[in-house]
N, C-alpha and C positions, 0 to 999 in steps of 0.2 A: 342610258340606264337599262332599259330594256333589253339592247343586245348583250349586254353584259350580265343581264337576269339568267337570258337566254343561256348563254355559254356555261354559268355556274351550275346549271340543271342540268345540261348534257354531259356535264361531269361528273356531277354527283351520280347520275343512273350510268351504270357500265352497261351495255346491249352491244348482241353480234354486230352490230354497226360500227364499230370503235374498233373491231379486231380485222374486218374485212374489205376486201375489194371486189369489184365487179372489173370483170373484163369484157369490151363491147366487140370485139374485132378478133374471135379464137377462127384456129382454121377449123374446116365446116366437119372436119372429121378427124381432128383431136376428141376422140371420147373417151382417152384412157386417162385417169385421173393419178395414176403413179407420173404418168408423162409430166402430169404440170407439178408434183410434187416432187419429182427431177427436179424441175427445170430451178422452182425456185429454193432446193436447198443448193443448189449448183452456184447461181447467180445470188442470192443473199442470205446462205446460212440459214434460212427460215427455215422450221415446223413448221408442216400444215397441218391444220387440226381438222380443218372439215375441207372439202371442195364437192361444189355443187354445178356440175356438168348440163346446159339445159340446151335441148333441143326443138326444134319448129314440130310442134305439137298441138299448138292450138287451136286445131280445129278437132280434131282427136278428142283433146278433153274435154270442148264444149257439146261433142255428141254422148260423152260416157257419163260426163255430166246431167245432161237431158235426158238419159237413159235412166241414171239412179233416183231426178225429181219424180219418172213416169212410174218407175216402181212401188216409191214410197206411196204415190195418190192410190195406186189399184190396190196396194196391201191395205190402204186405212177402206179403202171404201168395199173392200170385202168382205165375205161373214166370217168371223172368229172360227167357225167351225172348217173354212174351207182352207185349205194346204196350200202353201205361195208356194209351192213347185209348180215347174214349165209346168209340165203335161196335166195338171191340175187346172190350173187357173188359163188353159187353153179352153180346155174338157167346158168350164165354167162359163168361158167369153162368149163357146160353142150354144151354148142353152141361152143363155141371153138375147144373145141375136135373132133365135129363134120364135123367143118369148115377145120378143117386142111387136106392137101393131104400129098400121100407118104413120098415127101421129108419132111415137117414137123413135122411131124410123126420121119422120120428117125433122125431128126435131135435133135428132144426134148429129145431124149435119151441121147443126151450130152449136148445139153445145157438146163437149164432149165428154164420154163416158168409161166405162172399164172397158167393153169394145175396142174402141178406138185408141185407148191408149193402149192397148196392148199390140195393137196392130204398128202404132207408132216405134215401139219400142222393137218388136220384128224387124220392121225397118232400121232403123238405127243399130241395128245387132249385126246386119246385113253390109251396110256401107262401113261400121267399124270393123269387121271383118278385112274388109279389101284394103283399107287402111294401115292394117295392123301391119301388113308386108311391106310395106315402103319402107326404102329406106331413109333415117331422120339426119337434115344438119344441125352442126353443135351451130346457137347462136349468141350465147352468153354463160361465162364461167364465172361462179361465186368464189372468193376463196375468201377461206376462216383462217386469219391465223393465232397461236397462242398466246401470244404478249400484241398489246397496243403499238409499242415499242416497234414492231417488227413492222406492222401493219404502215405506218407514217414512214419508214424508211423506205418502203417500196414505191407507197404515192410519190415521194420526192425524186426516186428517181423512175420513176415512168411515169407519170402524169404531169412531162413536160412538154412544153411548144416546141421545142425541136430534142427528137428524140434519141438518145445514147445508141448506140447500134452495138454496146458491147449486153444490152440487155435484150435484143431482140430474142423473141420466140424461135427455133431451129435456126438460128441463127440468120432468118431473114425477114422475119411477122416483128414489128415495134408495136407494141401491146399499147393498145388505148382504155386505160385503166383509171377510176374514180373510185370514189367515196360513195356505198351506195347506199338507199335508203333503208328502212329499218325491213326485219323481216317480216312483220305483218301487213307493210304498205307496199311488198311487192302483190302486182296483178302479174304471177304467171301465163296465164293463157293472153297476155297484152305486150308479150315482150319484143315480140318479132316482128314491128313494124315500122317503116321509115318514115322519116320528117312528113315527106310528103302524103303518103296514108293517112298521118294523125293529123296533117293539114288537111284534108281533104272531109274527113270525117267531121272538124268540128265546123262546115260552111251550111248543113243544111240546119244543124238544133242552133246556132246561132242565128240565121234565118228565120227559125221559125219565135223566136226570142223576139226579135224586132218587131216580125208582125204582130203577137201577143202584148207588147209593149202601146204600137196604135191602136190594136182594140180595147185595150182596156183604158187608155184615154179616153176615144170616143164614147165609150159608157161611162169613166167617170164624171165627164161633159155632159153628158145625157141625164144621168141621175140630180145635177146640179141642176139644170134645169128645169126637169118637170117633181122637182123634192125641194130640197135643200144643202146649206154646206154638211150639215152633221149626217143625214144620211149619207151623202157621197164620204166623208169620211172614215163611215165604216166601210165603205165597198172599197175604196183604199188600203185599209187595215186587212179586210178578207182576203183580196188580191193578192195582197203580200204577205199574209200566210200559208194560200194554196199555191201559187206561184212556184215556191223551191220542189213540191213533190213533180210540178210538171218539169221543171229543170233536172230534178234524178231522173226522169224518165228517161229527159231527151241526151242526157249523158250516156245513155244506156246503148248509144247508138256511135257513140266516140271510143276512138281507140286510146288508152293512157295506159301506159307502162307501170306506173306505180301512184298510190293512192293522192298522193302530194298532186300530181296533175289533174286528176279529176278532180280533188277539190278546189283547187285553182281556177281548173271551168268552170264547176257551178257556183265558186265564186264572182267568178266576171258575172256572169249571164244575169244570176240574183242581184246584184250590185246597180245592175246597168237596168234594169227591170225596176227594182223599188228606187233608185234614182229617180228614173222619169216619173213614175207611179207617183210616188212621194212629190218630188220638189218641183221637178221640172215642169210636169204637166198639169201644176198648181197655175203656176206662172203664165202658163199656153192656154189655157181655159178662162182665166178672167181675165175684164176687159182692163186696161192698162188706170181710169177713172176710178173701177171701185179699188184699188188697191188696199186705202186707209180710211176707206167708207166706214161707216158703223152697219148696215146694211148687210143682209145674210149672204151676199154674194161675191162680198168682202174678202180680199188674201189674210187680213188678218184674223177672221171668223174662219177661215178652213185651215190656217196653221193652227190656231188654237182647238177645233176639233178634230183635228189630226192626231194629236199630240194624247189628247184625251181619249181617242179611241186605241191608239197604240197603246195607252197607258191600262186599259180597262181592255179591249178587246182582246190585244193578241197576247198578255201575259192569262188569264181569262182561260183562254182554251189550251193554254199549256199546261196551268195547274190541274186543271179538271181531265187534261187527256184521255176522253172515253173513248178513242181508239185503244189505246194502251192497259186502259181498264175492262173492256170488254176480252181484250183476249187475254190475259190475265187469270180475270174471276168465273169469267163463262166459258169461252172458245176451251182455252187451257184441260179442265177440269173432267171436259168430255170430246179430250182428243181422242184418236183410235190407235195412237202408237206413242210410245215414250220420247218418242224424238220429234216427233210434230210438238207433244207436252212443254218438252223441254225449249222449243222455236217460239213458241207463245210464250213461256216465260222470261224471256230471255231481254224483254222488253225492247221500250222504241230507240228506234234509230238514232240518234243523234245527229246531223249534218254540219259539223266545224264550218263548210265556207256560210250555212245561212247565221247560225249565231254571229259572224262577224259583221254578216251585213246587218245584221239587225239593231247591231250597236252604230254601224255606220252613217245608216239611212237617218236614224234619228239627229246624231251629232251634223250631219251635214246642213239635214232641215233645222236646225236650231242655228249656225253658220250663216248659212247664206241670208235667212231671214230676221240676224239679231235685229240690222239697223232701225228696222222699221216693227221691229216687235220683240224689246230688250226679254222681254219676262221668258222668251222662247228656252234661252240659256239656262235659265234656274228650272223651268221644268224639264229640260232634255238633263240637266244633273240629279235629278231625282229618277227619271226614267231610266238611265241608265244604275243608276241605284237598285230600283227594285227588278230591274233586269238581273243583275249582276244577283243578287237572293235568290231569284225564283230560279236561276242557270241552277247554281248550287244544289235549291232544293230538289230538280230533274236529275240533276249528275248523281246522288244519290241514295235516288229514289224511285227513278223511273225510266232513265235511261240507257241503254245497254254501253258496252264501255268500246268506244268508240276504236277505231286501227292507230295506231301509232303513223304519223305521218309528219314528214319534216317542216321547217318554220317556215315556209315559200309566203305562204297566206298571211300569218304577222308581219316579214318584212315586207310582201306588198302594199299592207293597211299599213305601217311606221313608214315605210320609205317614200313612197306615191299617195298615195288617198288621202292620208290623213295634212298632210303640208299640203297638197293643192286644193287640198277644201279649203285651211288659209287662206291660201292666195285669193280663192274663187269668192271667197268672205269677204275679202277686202277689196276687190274688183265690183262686185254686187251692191255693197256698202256703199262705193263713190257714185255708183251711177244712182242708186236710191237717194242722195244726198242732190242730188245735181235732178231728179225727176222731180222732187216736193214739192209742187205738194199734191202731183198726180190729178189733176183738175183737166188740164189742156186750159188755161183761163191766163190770159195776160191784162192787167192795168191799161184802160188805153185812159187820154183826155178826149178820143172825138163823143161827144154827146148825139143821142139820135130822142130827136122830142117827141117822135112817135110813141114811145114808151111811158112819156110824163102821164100821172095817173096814180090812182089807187087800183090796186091790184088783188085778185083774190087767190090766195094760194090754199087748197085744200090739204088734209092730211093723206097720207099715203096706205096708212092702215083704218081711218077710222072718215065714214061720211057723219058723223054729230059735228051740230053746231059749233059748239066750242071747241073744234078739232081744227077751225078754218080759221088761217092765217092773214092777217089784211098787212100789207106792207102798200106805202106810195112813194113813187117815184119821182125827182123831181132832179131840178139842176145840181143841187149838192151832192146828190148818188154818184158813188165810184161803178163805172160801165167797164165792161170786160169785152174783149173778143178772144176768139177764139187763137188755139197756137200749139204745135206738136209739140210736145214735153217729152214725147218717148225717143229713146234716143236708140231703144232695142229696135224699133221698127224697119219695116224690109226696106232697101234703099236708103235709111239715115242715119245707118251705126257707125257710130263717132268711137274713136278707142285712141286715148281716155276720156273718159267724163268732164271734159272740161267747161265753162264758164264761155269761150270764147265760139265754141259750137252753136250758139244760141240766135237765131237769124234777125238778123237788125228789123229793130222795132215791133218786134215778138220775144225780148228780153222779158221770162218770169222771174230770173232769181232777184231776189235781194242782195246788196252788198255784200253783207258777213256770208252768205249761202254763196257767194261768187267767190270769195276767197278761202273759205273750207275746203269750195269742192276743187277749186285750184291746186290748192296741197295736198286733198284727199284722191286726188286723178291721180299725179304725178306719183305720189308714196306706193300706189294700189300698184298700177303700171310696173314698177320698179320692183317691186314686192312677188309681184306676181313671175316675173320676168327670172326675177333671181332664182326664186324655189321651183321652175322649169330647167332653168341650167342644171344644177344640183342633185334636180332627179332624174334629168339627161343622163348626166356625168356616173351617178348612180349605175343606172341602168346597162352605159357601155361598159362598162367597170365588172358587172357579172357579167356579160355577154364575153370578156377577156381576159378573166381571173384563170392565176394558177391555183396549184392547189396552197393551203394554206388552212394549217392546224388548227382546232380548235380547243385552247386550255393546255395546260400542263401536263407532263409524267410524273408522276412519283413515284417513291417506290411502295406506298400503301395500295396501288392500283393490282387488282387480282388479275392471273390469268383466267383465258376465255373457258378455261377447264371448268375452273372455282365457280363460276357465276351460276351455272345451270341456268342460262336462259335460252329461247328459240332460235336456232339457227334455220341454216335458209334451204329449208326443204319446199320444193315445190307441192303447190297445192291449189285446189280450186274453189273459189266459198260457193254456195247453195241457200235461196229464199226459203228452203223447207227442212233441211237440215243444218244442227245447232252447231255440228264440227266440219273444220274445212276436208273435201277430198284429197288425199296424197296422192299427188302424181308421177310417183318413183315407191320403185319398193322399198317397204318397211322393215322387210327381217331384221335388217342388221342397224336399225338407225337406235340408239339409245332413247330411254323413255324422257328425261330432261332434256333436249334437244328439240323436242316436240311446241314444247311451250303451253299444251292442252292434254286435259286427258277424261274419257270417258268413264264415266260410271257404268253404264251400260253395255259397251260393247270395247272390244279389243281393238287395240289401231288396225289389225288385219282387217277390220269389217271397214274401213276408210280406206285401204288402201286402191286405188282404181285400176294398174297392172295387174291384179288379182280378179278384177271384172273382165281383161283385155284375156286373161289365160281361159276362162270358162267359154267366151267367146269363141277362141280359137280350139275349146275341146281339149284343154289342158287341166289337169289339178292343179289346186293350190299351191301345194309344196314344188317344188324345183324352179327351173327357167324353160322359157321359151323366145319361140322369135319376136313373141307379143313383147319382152322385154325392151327390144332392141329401138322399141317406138316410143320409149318413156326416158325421160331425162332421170340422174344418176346421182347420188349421194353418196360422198364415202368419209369415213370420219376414221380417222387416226389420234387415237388419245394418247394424251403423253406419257412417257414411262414413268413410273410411281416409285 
């Protein structure tokens, strides 16, 4: 049902995604874009409407980038009366430096100032410089074309396992050509990097993921013990709130091509984080006896204030958002520039992979823990209820409107996650049915008469009289010894939970508990087994797939003309500015094809080759060699 939701939405929305192809494998110095508009009206009759030319640039743009954030900090933090020209705001840096004593002095070494950042930006002007002259390889070609139609006829024939040689590029390149993502979820400056780079990048933020994952065990262990289960509940709910900004952070440190893979990461990492947090290190922290205790130290007393604090805690700080209100009502109101104004307004982040985890973490904690606590269910259906309103009331009301990225993340959570939490519910289930009653106590007949007597049992909360218990003991008392029940324990995991694991004459279950768990082992096993296969099979199944369409043509379907939506101009986003940088010149790019447009300033004031010409001592208007360092846009509109 869902994939089928899926496919009638990407239908109904038409986006330059529908009309275009990415090419992974151009030669390094095809940058003439008639070339590839040859090529393919030569080989399939095609119009090309746009093609997007992109060259190894990315370190380029993260300096010009770094360059426009250092600008905008010294233009807000200077006086309205002083001139943001060079030789001005030099003149300026000049008197400052002079003006400062010891301690300021001492202290600009850690914090940093208009000084320093000016001195920064010197530098960055310097190394852009020497840069600008290199010469750039092409490393990936966008192409738009006019009809859908056209676009699905070229994947068919070159987005195959063995490829045609009557469509090779100069008649010897076999173009490795896909479906690419939408144009706000490309990361330009992320494109140009191999498997193994994006491997290598994501071993130390997963790293550091793991370690954060046993620390925050051992303090939630720690809080349980010198507090209680409801304190540590809330440091569980806290944990897994501040948790996903330290995972943007450490993504910040991974190489991903297009938005859809970063949020893929910070989906694992938050997933596998509020996992353990949540469920896992419930189960690792108490002892295997209080499971169905009544006692505060009880799994069932910390699933149910779990539950309660997710319910209250973390929707709680979502409605109320005083980060998102403070820049808003205050920060906003006494910015020093309209485009810092308009960054604060622009409201919070939104993170798609932590909203998934966050519906996750609860449905799995309600899963694995129904057997032995049914009521988990009806409240993880209500929690995800008022989850599912208060999202809504954020999305339109406080959130900024997030990048367009494709369904990686839903088919993860439908395809894997959500069936092997099944499985892992029904696996969990049998050995909870098979541990009951969590005592470690077996029935024996040997009697010990040292025990015959009255006995004083005191109360545990309360030293009054009538708080103290008298039981006596005598031949008719049933005597227990002691017997491993735990079947999780290191050295005696039994898989599956069966009846027959239970060590002669250390038998706890009862009959009917022998034959339940007998059925309920074998089903769990087999159950579990299955929906492994399945999301195996799943799994090599995209790792093998051709290409293969999604939805129909009709003839209602517009050209890529008609739509006026963003095609795929390179660009770089910025924490301090509200519009992305252009990383190819704008003269000639049409205002609908942008997909944004400034109140404030002309796309000339974004474009970042117009930073690279002043560098190089160029005007604005014409070309230079600064040109020849920026990837290429050209758009051919169809005749009317």
């Amino acid at each position: 049902y869902l994939r089928k939701e899926e496919i009638k939405f990407d239908t109904d929305k038409q986006t330059a995604q529908d009309y275009s192809i990415v090419i992974h494998n151009p030669p390094i110095d095809a940058k003439d874009p008639e070339e590839w508009n040859t090529f393919f009206e030569q080989k399939f009759d095609a119009h090309l409407t746009c093609c997007t030319i992109l060259v190894d640039n990315e370190v380029l743009l993260k300096k010009l980038l770094r360059r426009r954030d250092l600008l905008l900090k010294i233009q807000e933090e200077l006086d309205p009366s002083i001139s943001t020209k060079n030789d001005d705001v030099a003149e300026h840096v000049s008197q400052m430096k002079k003006d400062r004593n010891c301690l300021q002095r001492a202290l600009s070494k850690v914090f940093s100032g208009i000084p320093e950042w000016h001195t920064a930006v010197s530098k960055l002007e310097n190394e852009i410089h020497e840069m600008l002259v290199d010469e750039r390889d092409v490393i990936k070609v966008f192409i738009t074309f006019e009809t859908e139609e056209i676009q699905r006829k070229v994947l068919f024939a070159l987005a195959k396992s063995t490829p045609d040689e009557h469509y090779c590029f100069r008649k010897e390149l076999c173009l490795k050509v896909e479906e690419p993502a939408e144009p706000s979820a490309v990361r330009w400056d992320n494109l140009n990097e191999s498997s193994s780079q994006i491997a290598l990048s994501l071993i130390l933020p997963f790293a550091i993921t793991v370690g954060s994952i046993i620390a925050a065990t051992s303090f939630v262990k720690y809080i349980r013990e010198v507090a209680n289960s409801s304190y540590a509940a809330v440091v569980v709910s806290l944990l897994n709130v501040t948790f996903p900004q330290a995972a943007k952070f450490l993504t910040k440190f991974e190489v991903h091509g297009y938005e859809g893979g970063k949020q893929t990461s910070l989906y694992v990492k938050i997933s596998f984080f509020r996992l353990m947090n949540t469920v896992v290190a419930l189960f690792l922290v108490t002892p295997f006896t209080s499971t169905i205790t009544s006692g505060d130290g009880s799994i069932l007393n910390s699933v149910s204030a779990i539950f309660v604090s997710e319910l209250v805690t973390i929707n709680l700080i979502q409605i109320l958002d005083v980060v998102g209100k403070f820049k808003r009502h205050y920060a906003a109101p006494r910015a020093a520039t309209q485009e810092t104004m308009n960054t604060l307004l622009s409201g919070s982040e939104v993170i798609i992979a932590e909203r998934y985890t966050n519906m996750t973490k609860i449905l799995i904690l309600a899963l694995l823990y129904s057997s032995i606590y049914p009521a988990a269910l009806f409240i993880c259906s209500f929690a995800l209820f008022l989850n599912f309103y208060i999202d809504r009331f954020s999305l339109m009301r406080s959130w900024r409107p997030p990048p367009k990225i494709d369904s990686t993340i839903s088919q993860i959570n439908r395809r894997y996650v959500l069936p092997l939490s099944v499985g892992a519910m029904a696996v969990v289930s049998s050995y909870c049915w098979a541990h009951f009653q969590f005592d470690n106590l077996c029935p024996t007949d040997e009697v010990d008469q040292n025990y015959f007597g009255e006995w004083v049992i005191p109360s545990e909360t309360s030293s009054i009289d009538t708080d103290i218990m008298y039981h006596e003991i005598n031949e008719t008392t049933q005597f227990y010894k002691f017997c491993q029940q735990n079947m999780f324990r290191a050295g005696y995991l039994r898989i599956p939970a069966l009846p027959s694991y239970q060590p002669d004459g250390l038998e706890w279950m009862s009959n009917d508990q022998e034959r339940l768990t007998l059925i309920f082992g074998w089903i769990s096993l087999a159950m579990f087994v299955s929906i492994m296969i399945v999301c195996l099979t799943l799994f090599i199944m995209k790792l093998t797939k051709t290409y293969k369409p999604r939805g129909g043509i009709d003839d209602e379907k517009k050209s890529f003309s008609s739509l006026r939506t963003p095609a795929y101009i390179p660009s770089v986003e910025s924490s301090i500015i509200p519009y992305p940088l252009v990383a190819c010149p704008v003269s000639d790019i049409s205002e609908e094809l942008f997909g944004w447009r400034s109140l404030y300033h002309s796309y000339d004031h974004y474009d970042l080759t117009i930073d690279a010409r002043r560098i190089m001592g160029r005007e604005e208007s014409g070309t230079s060699k600064a040109d020849s360092a920026f990837s290429t846009f050209s758009h051919w509109p169809p005749p009317v």
